[in-house]
TIVO-836985 format. One record per residue (C-alpha): y, x, z; residue in three letters. Coordinates in nm, 4 decimals, always signed. Example, Ala and Ser with C-alpha at 12.3 -4.5 7.8 and 13.67 -1.06 7.14 Angstrom:
2
[site [-0.4500; +1.2300; +0.7800]; ala] [site [-0.1060; +1.3670; +0.7140]; ser] 
END
This chain:
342
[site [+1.4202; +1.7937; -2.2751]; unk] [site [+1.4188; +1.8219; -1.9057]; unk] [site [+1.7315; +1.6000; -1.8732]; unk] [site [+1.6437; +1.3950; -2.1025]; unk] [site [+1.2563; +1.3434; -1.8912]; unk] [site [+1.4919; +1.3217; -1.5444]; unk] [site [+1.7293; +1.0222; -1.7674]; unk] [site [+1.4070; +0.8319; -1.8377]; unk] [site [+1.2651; +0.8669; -1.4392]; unk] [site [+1.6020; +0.6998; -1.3213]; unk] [site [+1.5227; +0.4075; -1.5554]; unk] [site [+1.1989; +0.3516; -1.4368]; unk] [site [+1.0013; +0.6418; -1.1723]; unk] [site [+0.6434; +0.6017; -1.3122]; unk] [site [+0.3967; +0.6766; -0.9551]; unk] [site [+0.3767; +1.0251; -0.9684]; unk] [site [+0.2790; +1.3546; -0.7905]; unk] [site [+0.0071; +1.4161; -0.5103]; unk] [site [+0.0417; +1.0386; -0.4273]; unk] [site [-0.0321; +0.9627; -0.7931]; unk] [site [-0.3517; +1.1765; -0.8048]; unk] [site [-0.5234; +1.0202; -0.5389]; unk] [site [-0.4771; +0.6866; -0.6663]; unk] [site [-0.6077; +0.7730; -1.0087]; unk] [site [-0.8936; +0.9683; -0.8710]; unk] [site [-0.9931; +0.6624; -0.6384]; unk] [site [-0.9777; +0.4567; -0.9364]; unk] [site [-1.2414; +0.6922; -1.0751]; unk] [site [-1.4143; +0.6680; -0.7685]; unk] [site [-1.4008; +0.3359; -0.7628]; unk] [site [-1.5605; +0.2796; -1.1362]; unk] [site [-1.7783; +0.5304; -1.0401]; unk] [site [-1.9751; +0.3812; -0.7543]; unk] [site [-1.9719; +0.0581; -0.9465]; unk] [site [-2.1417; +0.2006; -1.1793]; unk] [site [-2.4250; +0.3694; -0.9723]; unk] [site [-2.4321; +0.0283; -0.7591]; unk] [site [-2.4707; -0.2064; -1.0850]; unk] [site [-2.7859; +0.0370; -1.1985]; unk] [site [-2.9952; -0.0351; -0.8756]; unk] [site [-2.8589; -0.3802; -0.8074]; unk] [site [-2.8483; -0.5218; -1.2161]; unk] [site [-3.1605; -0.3170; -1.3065]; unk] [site [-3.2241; -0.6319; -1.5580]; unk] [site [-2.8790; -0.7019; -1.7129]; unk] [site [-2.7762; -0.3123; -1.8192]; unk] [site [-2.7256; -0.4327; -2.1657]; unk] [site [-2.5061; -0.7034; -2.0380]; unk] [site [-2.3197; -0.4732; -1.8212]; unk] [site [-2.2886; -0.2357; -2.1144]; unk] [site [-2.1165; -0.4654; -2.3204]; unk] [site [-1.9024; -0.5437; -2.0483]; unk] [site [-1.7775; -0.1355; -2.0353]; unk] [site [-1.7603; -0.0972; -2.4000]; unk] [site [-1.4694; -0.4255; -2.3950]; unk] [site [-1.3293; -0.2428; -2.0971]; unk] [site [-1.2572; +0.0372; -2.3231]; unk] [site [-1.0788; -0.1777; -2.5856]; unk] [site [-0.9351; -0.3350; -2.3447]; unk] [site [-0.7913; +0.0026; -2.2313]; unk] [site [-0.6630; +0.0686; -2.5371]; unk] [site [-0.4571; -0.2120; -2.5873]; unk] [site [-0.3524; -0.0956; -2.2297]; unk] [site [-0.1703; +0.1321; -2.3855]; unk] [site [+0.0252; +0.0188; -2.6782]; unk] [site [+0.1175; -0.3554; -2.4904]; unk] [site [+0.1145; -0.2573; -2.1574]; unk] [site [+0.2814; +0.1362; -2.1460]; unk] [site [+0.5262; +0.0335; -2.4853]; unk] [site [+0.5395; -0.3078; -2.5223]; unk] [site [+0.4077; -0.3121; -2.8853]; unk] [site [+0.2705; -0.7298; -2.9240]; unk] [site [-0.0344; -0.7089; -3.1345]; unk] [site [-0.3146; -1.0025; -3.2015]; unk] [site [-0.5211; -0.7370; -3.4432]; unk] [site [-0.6665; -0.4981; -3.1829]; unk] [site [-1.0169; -0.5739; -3.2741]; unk] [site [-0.9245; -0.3734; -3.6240]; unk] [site [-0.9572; -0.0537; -3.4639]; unk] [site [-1.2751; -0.1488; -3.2501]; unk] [site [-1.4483; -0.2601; -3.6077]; unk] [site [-1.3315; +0.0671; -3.7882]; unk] [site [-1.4975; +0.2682; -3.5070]; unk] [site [-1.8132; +0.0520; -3.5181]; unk] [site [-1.8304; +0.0667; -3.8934]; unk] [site [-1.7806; +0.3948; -3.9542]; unk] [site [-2.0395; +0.5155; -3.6982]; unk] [site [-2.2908; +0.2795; -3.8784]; unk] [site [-2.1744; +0.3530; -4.1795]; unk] [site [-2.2638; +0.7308; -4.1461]; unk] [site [-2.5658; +0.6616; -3.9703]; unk] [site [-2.7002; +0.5054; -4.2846]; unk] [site [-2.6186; +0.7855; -4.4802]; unk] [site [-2.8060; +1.0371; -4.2405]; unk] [site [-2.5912; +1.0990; -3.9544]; unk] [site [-2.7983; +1.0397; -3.7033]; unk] [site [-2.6857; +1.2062; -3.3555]; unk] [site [-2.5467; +0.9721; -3.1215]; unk] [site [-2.2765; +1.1854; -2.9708]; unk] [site [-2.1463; +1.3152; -3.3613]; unk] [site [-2.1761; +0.8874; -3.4500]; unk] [site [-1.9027; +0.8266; -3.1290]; unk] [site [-1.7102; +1.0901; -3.2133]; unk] [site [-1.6931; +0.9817; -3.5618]; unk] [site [-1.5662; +0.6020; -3.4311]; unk] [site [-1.3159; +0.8052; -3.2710]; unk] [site [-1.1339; +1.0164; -3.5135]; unk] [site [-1.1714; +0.6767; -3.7824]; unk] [site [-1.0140; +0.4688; -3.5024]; unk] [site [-0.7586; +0.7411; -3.4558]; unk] [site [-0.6687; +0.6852; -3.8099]; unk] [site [-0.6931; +0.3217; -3.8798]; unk] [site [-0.4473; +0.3135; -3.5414]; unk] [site [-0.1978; +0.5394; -3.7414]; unk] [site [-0.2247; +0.3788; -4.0670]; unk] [site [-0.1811; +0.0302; -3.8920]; unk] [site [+0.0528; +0.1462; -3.6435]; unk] [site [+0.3008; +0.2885; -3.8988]; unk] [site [+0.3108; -0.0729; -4.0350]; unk] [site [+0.3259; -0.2692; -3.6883]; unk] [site [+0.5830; -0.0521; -3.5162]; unk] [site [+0.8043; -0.0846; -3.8357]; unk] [site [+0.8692; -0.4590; -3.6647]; unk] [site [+0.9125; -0.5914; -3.3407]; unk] [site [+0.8851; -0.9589; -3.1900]; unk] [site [+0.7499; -1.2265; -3.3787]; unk] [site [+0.7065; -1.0127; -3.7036]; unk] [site [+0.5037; -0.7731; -3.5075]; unk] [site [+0.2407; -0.9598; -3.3858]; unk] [site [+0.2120; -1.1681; -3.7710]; unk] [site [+0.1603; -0.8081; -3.9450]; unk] [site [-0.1238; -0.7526; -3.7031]; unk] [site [-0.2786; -1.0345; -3.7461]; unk] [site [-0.2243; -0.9829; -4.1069]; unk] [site [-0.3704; -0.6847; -4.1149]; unk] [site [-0.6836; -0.7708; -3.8800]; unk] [site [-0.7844; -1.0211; -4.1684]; unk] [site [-0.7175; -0.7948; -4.4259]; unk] [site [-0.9884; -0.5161; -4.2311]; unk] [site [-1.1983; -0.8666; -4.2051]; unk] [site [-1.1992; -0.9501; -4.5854]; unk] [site [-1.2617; -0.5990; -4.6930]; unk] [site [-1.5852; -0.5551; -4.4732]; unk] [site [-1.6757; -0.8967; -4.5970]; unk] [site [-1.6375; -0.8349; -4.9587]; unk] [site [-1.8133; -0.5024; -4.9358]; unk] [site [-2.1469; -0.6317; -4.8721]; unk] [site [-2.3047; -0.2924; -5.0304]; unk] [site [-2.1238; -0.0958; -4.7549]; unk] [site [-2.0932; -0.3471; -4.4458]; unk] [site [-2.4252; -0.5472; -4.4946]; unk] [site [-2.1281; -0.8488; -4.5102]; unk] [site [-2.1941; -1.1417; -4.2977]; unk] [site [-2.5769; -0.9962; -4.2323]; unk] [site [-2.4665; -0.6885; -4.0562]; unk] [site [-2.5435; -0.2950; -4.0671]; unk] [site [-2.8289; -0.2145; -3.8639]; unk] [site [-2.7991; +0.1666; -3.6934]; unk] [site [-3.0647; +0.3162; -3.5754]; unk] [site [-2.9487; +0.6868; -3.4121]; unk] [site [-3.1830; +0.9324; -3.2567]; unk] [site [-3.2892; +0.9697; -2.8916]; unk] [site [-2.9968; +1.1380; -2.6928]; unk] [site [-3.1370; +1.5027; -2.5514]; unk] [site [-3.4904; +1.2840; -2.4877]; unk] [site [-3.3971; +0.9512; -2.3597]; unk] [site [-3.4425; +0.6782; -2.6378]; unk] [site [-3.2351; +0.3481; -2.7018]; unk] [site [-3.4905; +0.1131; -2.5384]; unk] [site [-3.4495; -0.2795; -2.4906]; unk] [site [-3.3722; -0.2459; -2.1143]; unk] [site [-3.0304; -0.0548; -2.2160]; unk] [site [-3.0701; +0.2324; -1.9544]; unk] [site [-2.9691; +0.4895; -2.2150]; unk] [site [-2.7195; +0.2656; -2.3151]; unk] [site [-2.5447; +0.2036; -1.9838]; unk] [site [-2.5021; +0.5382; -1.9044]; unk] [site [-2.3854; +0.6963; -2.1894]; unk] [site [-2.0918; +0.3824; -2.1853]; unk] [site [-2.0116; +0.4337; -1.7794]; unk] [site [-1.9680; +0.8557; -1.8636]; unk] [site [-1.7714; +0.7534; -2.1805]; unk] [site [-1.5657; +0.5144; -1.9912]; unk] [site [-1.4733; +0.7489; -1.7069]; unk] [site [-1.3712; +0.9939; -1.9421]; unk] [site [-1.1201; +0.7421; -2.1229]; unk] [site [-1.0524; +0.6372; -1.8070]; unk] [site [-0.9488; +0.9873; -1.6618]; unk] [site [-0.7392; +1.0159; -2.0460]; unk] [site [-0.5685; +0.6955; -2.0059]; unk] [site [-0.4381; +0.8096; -1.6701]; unk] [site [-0.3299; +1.1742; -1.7694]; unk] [site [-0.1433; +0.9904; -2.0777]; unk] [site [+0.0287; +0.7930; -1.8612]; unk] [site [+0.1494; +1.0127; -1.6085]; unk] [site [+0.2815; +1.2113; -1.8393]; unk] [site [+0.6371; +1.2941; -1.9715]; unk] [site [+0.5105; +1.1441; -2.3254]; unk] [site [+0.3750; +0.8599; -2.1344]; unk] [site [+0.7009; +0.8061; -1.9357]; unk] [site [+0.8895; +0.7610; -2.2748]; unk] [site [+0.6751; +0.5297; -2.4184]; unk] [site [+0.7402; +0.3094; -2.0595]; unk] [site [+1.1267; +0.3972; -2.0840]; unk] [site [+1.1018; +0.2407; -2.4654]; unk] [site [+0.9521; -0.0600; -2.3240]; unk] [site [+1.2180; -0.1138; -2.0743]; unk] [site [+1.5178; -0.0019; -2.2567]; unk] [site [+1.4991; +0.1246; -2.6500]; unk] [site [+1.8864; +0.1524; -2.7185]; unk] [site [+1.9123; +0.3577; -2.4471]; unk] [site [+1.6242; +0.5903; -2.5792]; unk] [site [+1.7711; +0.6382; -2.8690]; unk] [site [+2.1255; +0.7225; -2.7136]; unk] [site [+1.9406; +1.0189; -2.5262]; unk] [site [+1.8305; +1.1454; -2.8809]; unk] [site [+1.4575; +1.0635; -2.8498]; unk] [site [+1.3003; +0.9077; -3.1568]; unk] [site [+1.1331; +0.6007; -3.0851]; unk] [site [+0.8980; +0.5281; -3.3505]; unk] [site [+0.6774; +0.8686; -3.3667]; unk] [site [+0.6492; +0.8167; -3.0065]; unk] [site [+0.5338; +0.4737; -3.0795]; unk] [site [+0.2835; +0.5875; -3.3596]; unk] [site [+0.1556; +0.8775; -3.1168]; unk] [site [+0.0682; +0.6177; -2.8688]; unk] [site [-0.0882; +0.3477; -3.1034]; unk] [site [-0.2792; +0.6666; -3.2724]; unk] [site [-0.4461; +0.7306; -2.9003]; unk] [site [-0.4900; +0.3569; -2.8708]; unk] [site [-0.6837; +0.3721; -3.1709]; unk] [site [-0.9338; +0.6793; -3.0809]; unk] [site [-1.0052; +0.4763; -2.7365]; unk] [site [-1.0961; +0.1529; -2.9474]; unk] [site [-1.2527; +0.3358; -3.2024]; unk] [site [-1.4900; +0.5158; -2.9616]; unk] [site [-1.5430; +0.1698; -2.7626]; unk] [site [-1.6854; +0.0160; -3.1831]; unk] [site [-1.9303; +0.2843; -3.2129]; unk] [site [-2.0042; +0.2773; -2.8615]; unk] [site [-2.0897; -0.0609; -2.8949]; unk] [site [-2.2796; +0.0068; -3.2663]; unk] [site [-2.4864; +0.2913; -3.1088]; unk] [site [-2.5939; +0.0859; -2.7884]; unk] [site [-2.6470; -0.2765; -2.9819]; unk] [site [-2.8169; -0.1164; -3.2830]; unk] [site [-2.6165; -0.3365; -3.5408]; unk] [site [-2.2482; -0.3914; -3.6435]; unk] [site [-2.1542; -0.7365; -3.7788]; unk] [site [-1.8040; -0.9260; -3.8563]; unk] [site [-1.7310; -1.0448; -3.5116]; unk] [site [-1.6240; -0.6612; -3.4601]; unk] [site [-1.3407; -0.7319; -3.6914]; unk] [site [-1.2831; -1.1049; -3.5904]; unk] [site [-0.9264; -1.2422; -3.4382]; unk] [site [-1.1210; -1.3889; -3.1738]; unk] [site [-1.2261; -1.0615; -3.0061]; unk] [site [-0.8415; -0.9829; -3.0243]; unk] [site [-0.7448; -1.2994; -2.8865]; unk] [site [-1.0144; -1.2448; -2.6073]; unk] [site [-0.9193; -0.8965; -2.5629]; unk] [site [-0.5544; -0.9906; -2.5096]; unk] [site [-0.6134; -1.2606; -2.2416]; unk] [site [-0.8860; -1.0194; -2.0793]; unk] [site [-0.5324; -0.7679; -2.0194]; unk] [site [-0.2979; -1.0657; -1.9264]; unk] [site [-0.5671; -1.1905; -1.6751]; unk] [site [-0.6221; -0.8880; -1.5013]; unk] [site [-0.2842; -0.7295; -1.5257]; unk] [site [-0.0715; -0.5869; -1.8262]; unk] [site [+0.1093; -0.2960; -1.7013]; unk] [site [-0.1972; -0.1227; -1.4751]; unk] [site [-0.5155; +0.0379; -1.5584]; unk] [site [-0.6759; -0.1478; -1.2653]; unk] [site [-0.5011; -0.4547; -1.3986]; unk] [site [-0.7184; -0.3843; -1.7477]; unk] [site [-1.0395; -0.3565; -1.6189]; unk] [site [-1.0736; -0.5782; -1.3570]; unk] [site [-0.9453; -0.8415; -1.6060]; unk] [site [-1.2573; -0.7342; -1.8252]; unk] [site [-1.5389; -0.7242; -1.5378]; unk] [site [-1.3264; -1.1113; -1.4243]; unk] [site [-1.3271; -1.2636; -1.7929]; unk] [site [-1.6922; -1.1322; -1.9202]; unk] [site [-1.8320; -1.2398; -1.5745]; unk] [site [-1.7161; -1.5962; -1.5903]; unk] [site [-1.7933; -1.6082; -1.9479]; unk] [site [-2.1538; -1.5485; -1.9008]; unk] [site [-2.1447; -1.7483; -1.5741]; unk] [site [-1.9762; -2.0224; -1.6493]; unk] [site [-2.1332; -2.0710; -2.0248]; unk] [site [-2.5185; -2.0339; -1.9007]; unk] [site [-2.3760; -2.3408; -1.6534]; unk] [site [-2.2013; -2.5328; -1.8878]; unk] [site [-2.2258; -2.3938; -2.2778]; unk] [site [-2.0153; -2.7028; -2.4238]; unk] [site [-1.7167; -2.7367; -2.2189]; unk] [site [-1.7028; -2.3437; -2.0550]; unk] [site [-1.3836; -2.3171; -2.2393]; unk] [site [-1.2471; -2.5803; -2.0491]; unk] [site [-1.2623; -2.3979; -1.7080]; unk] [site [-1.1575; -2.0553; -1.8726]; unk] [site [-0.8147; -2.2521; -1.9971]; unk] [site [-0.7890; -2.3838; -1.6067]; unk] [site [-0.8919; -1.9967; -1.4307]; unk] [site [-0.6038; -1.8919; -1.6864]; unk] [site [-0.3251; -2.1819; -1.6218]; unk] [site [-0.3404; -2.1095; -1.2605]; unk] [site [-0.2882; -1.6916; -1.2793]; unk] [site [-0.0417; -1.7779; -1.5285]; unk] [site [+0.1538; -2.0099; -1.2713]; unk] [site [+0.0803; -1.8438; -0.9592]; unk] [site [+0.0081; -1.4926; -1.0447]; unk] [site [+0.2484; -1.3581; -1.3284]; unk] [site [+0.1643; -1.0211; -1.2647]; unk] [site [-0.2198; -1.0901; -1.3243]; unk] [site [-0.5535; -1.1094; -1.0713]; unk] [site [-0.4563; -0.7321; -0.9342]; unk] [site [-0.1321; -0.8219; -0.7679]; unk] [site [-0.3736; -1.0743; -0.5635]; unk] [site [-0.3324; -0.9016; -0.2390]; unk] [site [+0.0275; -0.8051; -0.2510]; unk] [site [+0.0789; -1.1906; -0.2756]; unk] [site [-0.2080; -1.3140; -0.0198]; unk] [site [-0.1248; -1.0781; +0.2537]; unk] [site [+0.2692; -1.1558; +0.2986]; unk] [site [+0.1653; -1.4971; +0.3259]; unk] [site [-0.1050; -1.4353; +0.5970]; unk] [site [+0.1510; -1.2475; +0.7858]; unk] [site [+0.4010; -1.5205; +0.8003]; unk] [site [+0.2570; -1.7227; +1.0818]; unk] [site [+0.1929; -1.4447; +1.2635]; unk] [site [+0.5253; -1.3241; +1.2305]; unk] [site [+0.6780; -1.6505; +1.3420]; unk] [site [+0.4740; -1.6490; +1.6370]; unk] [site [+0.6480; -1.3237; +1.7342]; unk] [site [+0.9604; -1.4241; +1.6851]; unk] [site [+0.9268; -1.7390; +1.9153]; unk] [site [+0.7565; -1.5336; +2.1517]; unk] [site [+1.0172; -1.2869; +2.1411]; unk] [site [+1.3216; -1.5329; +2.1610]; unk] [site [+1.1700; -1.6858; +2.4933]; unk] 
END
């Protein structure tokens, strides 16, 4: 297995070692502070900014299965709405602890990534991405149909208890924090996944299956190991959102949030955790900017912000720098070289 780990690090070396653990923990850091700083300096939009970290969190999960493997999907948001309906779902029947609610989103996200997952990485390409779409309006119809379960087109209202004292009020303060310590514990999971020799295949799949396959590593329950962690994530990030809005409707389950969650990655970055979440905090921001500005034609300047990363920045907002500074240090370096060659 060792030569086979050492075969896969030739294709591509993943950033590892001491170097490697101080980046991840000053991404931590860095999510950290942010955190603390939003509290004192957004005391009024916590509920805002909560929403904003629970889309993070799906947005890390699709992280994982598009950016670390390559797997296209349009049908994230099924996992999300499995996690947010199942934690609302047993809340109505009596289950009424907040932590036991996001841990159930998590284990029925887990699943509903496996039982998907066994379907979507059966295909790749084109097929792919139909089945999960496909399969994203099949989760849509069912929740729909099953008014007596879902509440339908109404919604499920969820009402959990305090957590150890602090109640769910309207200013979201309970809310926030719970989703920043969830988030930089998905955060610090995400990283340790990817760093890892099982994380390292999934990247080696990505770049080259065949040859994989020729060093007698199966693809596919690699594959359904990683979508079944995507799932969890997104799971956790539904009833994370459930818990903190107090209701779960059909936009959980819609192909927009998908769609949204998709461009969210491709904005920011697809193949960094950075990339993921500074997409998010980019795309929610100028959503709720740009719509409280301009509510009918906001779309417009979304399709404009994402024309000219797509042109200019294929590698998303995060490789800003390592494409802004070269070019600031042209001039300067032409002024050395004409000083040097008189």
């Amino acid at each position: 297995m060792i030569s086979k780990i050492l075969a896969l690090n030739a294709m591509e070396s993943p950033k590892s070692g001491a170097g490697a653990f101080t980046r991840d923990l000053s991404v931590l850091s860095i999510v950290a502070v942010s955190g603390v700083a939003a509290w004192f300096v957004f005391p009024l939009d916590l509920p805002f900014l909560t929403r904003m970290i629970t889309t993070g969190l799906l947005v890390l999960s699709l992280f994982l299965v598009l950016g670390q493997c390559g797997i296209a999907t349009l049908g994230h948001a099924a996992l999300y709405g499995m996690g947010a309906y199942a934690a609302a779902i047993s809340c109505s029947h009596g289950v009424l602890n907040p932590v036991v609610l996001l841990f159930i989103g998590l284990f029925a996200g887990a699943i509903a990534g496996v039982l998907t997952g066994v379907i979507i990485v059966s295909a790749s390409g084109l097929p792919q991405l139909v089945l999960s779409i496909a399969l994203l309006q099949l989760f849509y119809e069912l929740a729909n149909r099953l008014r007596w379960l879902t509440g339908g087109s109404d919604g499920l209202p969820i009402t959990p208890d305090p957590l150890l004292g602090f109640a769910w009020d309207l200013q979201g303060r309970t809310g926030f924090v719970v989703a920043l310590l969830t988030l930089l514990v998905c955060l610090a999971v995400v990283l340790a996944v990817i760093r890892s020799p099982f994380g390292l295949v999934c990247r080696a799949i990505k770049v080259d299956p065949t040859r994989v396959r020729s060093l007698g590593i199966e693809i596919r329950p690699a594959l359904l190991k990683m979508y079944g962690i995507s799932g969890s994530i997104a799971g956790l990030a539904g009833a994370l959102s459930a818990v903190t809005n107090g209701i779960v409707g059909l936009e959980a389950l819609s192909f927009e949030l998908s769609a949204k969650v998709l461009v969210m990655l491709v904005l920011g970055g697809v193949t960094s955790v950075a990339g993921a979440l500074f997409g998010t905090v980019v795309f929610v921001s100028f959503e709720h900017l740009v719509a409280i500005a301009n509510p009918f034609h906001w779309f417009t300047f979304l399709g404009v912000l994402l024309v000219v990363v797509a042109r200019f920045l294929p590698n998303g907002l995060i490789s800003l720098p390592s494409v802004v500074m070269p070019a600031l240090r042209k001039p300067e370096r032409r002024r050395r070289d004409a000083r040097a060659a008189s």
